[in-house]
N, C-alpha and C positions, 0 to 999 in steps of 0.2 A: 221123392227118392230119399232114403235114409243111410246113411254114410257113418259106420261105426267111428265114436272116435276115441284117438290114440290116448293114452294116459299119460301126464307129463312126468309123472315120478313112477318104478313101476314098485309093483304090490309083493310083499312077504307074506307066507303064510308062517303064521304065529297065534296063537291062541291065549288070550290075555282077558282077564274080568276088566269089563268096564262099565262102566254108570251115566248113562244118558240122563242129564239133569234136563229138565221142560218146564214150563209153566206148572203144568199139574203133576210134578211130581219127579222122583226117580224113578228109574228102571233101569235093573241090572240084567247086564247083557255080556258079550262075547266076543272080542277082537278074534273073527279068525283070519285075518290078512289086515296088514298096515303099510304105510310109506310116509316119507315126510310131507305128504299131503292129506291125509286122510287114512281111513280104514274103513274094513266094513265090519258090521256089528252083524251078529246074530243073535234074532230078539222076536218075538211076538207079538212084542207094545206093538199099540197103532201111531207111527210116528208120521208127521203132517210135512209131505215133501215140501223143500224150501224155508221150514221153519228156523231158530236159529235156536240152539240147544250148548250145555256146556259141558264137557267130556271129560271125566275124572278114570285117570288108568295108572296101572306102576309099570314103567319102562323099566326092565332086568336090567342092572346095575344102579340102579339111583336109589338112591334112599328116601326120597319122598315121591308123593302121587303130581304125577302131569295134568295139568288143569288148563282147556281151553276153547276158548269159545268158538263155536262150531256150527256148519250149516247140515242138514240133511237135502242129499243129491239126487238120492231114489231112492224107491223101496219095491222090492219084489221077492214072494216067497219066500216069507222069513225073515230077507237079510235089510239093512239098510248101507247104503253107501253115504260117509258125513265127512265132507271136507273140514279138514282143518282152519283154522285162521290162525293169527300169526304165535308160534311158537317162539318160547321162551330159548335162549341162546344151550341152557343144559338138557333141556330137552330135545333139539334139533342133534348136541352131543350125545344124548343117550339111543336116540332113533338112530343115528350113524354107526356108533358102536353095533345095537342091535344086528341093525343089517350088514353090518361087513361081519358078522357073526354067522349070520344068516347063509351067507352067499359063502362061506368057508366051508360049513357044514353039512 
């Protein structure tokens, strides 16, 4: 018996370039929904569920790129779902802004 489960942060759609870094390589890809737990990507690479990958994106208002080490949660047609691990204090500020930007608009 399979029992959907709940999301503990919930998801914005936003559409942002981001850079799945892997052992073999980059690959640019597509935030189209995030939270301060993750996002999912929209990509074609073949990403290795479970693996642990590093996430380079620019959150709208920061002046530099968000960098963080990250899991992939699944992958289904197309998209990938990749938890975040632990965010930096101005990125956790700038995903905040984001979405209270988000949820105004």
């Amino acid at each position: 018996m399979s029992e959907k489960r709940k999301r503990i942060y919930p998801r914005y759609q936003v559409e942002l370039p981001v850079t799945i870094i892997t052992d073999d390589g980059d690959i640019e890809a597509v935030c189209v929904d995030l939270s301060i737990g993750g996002l999912r990507a929209r990509t074609d690479a073949s990403l290795i569920f479970g693996s642990e990958v590093m996430l380079r994106f620019r959150i709208p208002g920061l002046e530099q790129d968000t960098e963080v080490k990250s899991a992939v949660r699944w992958i289904s047609g197309g998209h990938a779902g990749i938890q975040f691990g632990s965010l930096r204090a101005r990125d956790v500020w700038g995903l905040n802004k984001l979405i209270r930007k988000q949820n105004a608009g």
